[in-house]
C-alpha positions in Angstrom: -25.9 31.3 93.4 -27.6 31.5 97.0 -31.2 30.9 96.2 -33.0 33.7 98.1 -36.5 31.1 98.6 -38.3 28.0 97.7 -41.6 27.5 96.7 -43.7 24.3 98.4 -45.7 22.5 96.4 -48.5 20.1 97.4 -50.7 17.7 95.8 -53.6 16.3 97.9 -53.9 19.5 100.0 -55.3 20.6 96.9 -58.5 18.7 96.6 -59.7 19.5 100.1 -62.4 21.9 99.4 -63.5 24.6 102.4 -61.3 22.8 104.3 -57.7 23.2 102.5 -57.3 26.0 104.7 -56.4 23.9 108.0 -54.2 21.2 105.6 -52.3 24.4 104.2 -51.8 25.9 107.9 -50.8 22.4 109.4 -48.3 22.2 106.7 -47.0 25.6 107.1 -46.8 24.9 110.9 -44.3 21.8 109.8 -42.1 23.5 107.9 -41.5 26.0 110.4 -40.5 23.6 112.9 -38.5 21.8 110.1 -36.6 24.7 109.5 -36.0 26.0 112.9 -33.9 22.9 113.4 -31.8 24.6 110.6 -31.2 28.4 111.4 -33.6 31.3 112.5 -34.2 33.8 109.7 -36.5 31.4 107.6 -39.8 32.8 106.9 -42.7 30.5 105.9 -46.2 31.9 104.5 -49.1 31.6 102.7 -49.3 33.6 99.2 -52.2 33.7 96.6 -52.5 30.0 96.5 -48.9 29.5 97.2 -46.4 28.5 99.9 -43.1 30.4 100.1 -40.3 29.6 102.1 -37.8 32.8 102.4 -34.3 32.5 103.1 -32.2 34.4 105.5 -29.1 36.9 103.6 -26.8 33.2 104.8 -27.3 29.6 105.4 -26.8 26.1 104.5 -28.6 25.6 101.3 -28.2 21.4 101.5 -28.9 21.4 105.1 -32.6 23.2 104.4 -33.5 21.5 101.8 -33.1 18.0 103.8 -35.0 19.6 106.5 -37.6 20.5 103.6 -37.7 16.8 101.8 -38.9 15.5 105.6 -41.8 17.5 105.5 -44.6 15.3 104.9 -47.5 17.3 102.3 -44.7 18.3 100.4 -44.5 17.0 97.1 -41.9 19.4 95.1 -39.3 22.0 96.3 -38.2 24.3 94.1 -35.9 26.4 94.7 -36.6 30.2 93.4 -34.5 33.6 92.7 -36.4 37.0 93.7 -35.4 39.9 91.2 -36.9 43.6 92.2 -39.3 44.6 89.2 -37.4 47.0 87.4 -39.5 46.4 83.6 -39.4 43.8 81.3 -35.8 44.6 79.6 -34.4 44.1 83.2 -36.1 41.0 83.4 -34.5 39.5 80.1 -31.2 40.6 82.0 -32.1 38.9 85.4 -33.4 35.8 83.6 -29.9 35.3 81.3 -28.3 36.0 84.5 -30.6 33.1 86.3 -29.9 30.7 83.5 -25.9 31.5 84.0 -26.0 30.5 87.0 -28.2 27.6 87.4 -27.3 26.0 84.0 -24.3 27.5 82.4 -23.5 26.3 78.8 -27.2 25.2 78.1 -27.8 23.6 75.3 -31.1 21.5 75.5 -35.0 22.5 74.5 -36.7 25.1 76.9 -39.6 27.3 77.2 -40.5 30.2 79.2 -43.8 29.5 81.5 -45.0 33.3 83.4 -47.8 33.2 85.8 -48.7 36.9 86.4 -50.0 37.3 90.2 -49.9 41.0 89.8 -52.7 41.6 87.7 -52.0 45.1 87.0 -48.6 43.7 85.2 -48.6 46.0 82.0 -47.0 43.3 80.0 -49.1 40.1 79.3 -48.0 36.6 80.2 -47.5 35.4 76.9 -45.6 38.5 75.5 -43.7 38.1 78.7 -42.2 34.5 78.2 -41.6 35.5 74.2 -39.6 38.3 75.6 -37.7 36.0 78.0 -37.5 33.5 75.4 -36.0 35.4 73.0 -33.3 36.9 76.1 -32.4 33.3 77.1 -31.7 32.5 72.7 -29.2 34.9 72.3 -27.7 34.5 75.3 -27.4 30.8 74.8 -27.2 30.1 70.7 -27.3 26.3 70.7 -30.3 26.2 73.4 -33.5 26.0 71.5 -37.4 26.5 72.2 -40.2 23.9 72.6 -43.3 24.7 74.1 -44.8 21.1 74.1 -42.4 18.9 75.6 -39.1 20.9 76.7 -36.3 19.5 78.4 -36.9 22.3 80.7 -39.5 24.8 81.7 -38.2 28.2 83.1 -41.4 29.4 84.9 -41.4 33.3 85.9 -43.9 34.1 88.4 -44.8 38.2 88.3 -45.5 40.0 92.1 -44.5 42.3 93.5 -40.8 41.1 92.5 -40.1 38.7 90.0 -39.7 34.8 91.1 -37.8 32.8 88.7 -37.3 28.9 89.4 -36.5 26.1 86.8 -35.4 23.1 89.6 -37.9 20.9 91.1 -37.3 18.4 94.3 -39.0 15.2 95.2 -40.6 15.8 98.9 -42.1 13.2 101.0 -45.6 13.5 99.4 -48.5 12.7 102.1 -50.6 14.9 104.2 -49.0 17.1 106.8 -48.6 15.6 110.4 -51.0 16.6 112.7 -54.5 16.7 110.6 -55.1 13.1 110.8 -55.5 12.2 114.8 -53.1 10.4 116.7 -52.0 6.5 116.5 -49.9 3.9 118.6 -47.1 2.3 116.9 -45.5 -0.6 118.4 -42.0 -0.6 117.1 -39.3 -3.1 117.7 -35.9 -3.3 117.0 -36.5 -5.2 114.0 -37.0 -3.8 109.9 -41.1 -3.6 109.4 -42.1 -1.6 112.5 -40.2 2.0 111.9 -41.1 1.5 108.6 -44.5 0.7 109.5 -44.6 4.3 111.7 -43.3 6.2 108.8 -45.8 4.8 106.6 -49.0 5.9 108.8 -47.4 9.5 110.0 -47.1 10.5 105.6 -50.6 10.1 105.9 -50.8 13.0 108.5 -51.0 10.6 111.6 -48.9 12.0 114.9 -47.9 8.9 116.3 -47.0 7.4 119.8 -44.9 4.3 120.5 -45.0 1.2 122.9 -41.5 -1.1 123.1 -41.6 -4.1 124.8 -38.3 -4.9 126.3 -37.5 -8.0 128.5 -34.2 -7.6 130.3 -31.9 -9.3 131.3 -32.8 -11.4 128.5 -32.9 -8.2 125.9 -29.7 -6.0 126.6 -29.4 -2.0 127.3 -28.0 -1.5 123.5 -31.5 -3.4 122.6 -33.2 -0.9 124.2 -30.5 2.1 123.0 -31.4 0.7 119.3 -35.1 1.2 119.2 -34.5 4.8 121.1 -32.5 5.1 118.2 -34.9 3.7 115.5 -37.3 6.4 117.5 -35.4 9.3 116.1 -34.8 8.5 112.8 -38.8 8.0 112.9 -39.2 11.6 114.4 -37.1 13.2 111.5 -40.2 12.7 109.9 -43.2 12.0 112.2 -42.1 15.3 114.5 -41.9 14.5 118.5 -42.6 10.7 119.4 -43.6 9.4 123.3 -42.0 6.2 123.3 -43.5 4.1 126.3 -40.7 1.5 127.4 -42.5 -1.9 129.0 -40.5 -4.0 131.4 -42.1 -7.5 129.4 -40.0 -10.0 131.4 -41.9 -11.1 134.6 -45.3 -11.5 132.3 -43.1 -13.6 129.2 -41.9 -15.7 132.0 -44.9 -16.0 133.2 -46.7 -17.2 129.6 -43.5 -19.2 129.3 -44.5 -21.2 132.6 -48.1 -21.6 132.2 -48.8 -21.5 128.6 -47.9 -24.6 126.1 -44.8 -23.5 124.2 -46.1 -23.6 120.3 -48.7 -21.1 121.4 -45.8 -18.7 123.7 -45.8 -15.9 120.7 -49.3 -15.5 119.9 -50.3 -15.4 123.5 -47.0 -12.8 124.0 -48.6 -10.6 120.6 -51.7 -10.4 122.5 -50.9 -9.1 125.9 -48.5 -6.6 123.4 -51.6 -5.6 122.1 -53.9 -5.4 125.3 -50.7 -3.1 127.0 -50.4 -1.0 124.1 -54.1 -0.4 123.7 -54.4 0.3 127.1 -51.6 3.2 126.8 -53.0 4.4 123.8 -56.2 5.1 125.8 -54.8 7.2 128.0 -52.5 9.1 125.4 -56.0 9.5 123.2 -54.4 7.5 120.4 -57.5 6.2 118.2 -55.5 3.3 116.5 -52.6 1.2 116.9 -49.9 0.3 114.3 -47.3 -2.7 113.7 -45.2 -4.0 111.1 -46.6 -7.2 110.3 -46.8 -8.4 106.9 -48.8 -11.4 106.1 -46.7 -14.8 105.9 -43.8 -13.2 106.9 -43.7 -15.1 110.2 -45.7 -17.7 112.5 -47.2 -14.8 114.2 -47.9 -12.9 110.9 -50.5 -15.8 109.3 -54.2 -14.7 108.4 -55.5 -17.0 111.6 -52.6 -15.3 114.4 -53.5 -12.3 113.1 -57.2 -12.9 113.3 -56.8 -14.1 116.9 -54.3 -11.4 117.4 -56.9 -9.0 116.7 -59.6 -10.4 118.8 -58.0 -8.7 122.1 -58.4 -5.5 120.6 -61.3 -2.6 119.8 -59.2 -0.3 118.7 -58.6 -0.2 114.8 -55.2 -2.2 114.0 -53.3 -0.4 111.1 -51.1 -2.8 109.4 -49.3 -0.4 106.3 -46.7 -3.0 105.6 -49.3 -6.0 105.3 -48.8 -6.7 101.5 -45.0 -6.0 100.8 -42.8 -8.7 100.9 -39.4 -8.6 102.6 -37.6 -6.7 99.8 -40.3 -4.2 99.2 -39.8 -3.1 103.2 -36.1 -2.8 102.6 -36.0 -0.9 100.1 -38.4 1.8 101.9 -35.7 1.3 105.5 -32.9 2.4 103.7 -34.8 5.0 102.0 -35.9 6.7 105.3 -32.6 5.5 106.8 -33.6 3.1 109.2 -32.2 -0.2 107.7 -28.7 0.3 109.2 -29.8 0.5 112.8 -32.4 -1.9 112.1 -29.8 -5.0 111.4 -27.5 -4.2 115.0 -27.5 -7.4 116.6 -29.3 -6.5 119.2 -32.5 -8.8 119.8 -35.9 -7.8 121.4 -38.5 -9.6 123.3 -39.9 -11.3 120.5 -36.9 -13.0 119.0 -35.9 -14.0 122.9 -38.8 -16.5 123.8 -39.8 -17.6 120.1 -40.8 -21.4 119.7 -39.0 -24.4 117.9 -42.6 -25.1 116.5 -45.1 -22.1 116.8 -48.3 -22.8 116.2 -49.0 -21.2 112.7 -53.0 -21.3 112.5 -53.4 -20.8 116.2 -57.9 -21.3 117.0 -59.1 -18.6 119.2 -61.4 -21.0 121.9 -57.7 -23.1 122.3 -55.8 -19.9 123.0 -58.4 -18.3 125.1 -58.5 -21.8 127.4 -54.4 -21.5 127.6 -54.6 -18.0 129.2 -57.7 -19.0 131.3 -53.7 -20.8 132.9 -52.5 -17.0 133.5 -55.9 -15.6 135.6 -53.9 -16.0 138.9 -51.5 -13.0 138.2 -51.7 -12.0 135.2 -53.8 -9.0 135.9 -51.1 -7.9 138.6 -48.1 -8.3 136.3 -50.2 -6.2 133.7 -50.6 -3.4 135.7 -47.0 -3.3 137.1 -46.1 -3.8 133.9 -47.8 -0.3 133.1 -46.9 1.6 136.0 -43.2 0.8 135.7 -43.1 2.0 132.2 -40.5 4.5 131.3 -41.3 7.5 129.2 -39.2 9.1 126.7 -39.6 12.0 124.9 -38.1 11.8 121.4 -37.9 15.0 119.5 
């Protein structure tokens, strides 16, 4: 059976008062997009509190309804049969032939759920799902009815036509991309920092991203990798700007002047300054990173404290308090963990210390880059106007 729709439901949207309006239109805008990656012939629109997807005569069922699960706002799909409205005893037929289809052989606890939209219905709800009830019974003898706590709930919506659905998919959950501003992500080749991106974009965030890369110490397949980790990012964040930062003449330069225990926090925070400085001029109001706390020198309270110091922008950190495991788990969820592990290193594996300094005091790192004063500034701002910009969609 071809399902002829799919009906898009969403959680949080719900509580937004006046306002739900411009969260239901941003998510309707989404799953457009989403589906014109599919096919054309998808409809998408707003209905009495509802959001229907319609479905062209032909297409890829699977291939929609991964396009769908991406969406972020979306909490459930579920996918729905249209009948025309030809009276109640051609319902009862329509809804044995449903359950054919969809569950053949049933033989578990049900009930029948009708939500009448068309008020001028003749037939009432309730007498409506008894009717339906007592179709789907004789038509399946060893299936029987509990209202309270059914194995499965056959809901029947009444419109103009008659919606039946049963099925219901696990979205993405989150707000819909787009109604929460614009953020900077600084992603790396590594695990945390895609994940870190996906993380703030469910919560409705577009996002942006800086990479830092540092040839000819950091190879072109480095680079290829995090264009790569870009895209799986976009399936679900939508288009990503991903600012590429030749890194080597100013890590060269810290590696020269700067004592070696102190080389990656002093690195972090010229990342930061460069990325903050990018994100002003792409009117991001945040930036993001992967760090979690203890997971590496750089990643203590103190680095991050002093990290944190060379910025004003706000510093989201999603992945702060999940351990390694915990981020794993969510990589290969979004499908990230396989590129991820390539053996391809970055910038910040390249130049890492024997002996980093692990509680790092801000006046001691701010004297050791008082060392960099004579062209820093310069390598900064070539830095930035060498920067290559990709567009990944």
């Amino acid at each position: 059976m071809t399902f002829h729709a799919f009906l898009i439901k969403y959680a949080e949207i719900a509580i937004k008062g006046k306002n739900r309006y411009l969260f239901e239109d941003a998510l309707v805008r989404q799953i457009r997009l989403a589906l014109e990656k599919v096919q054309e012939g998808f409809e998408t629109v707003k209905e009495q509190g509802r959001i229907y997807v319609y479905c062209p005569a032909e297409y890829d069922e699977e291939e929609a309804l991964e396009a769908l699960k991406r969406v972020f706002g979306i909490v459930y799909i579920c996918p729905v049969m249209i009948f025309e409205d030809c009276g109640a005893e051609q319902s009862a037929l329509d809804i044995v032939a449903y359950m054919k289809a969809v569950h053949p052989d049933y033989a578990g606890t049900f009930k029948v759920y009708t939500r009448r939209a068309k008020k001028s219905y003749p037939v009432p709800s309730m007498e409506f799902s008894a009717k339906m009830g007592e179709a789907i019974l004789e038509a399946f003898p060893n299936a029987k009815v509990d209202v309270h706590t059914p194995e499965l709930t056959v809901s029947v919506e009444i419109r103009d036509r008659i919606y039946i659905y049963s099925t219901t998919i696990s979205g993405s959950g989150g707000m819909p991309i787009g109604t929460n501003g614009k953020a900077m992500l600084l992603l790396s080749g590594g695990i945390d920092s895609p994940v870190a991106g996906y993380m703030i974009a469910k919560r409705g965030v577009m996002l942006e991203a800086v990479y830092f890369h540092a040839p000819p110490y950091t190879s072109d397949r480095a680079k290829q990798k995090v264009i790569d980790l870009a895209k799986l990012v976009a399936r679900y964040s939508g288009r990503i700007r991903l600012h590429v930062i030749n890194f080597t003449d100013i890590q060269l330069y810290i590696y020269e002047k700067c004592p070696h225990d102190e080389l990656t926090i002093i690195m972090r925070r010229y990342m930061m300054r460069i990325a903050e400085e990018i994100a002003g001029k792409s009117k991001c109001l945040g930036l993001i990173t992967g760090e979690s706390l203890g997971q590496v020198a750089s990643q203590t309270i103190q680095s991050l404290a002093v990290t944190n110091e060379v910025c004003t922008l706000p510093v989201f950190r999603p992945v702060i308090g999940f351990d390694k495991e915990e981020i794993v788990r969510l990589a290969r969820k979004i499908g990230t963990f396989d590129t991820s592990i390539l053996p391809y290193e970055d910038c910040c594996t390249i130049f890492v210390a024997k002996h980093p300094v692990t509680k790092p005091i801000l006046s001691v790192i701010q004297k050791s880059e008082r060392k960099l004063e004579e062209d820093i500034d310069r390598l900064v701002k070539e830095a930035l106007s060498t920067a290559e910009v990709i567009e990944i969609d």
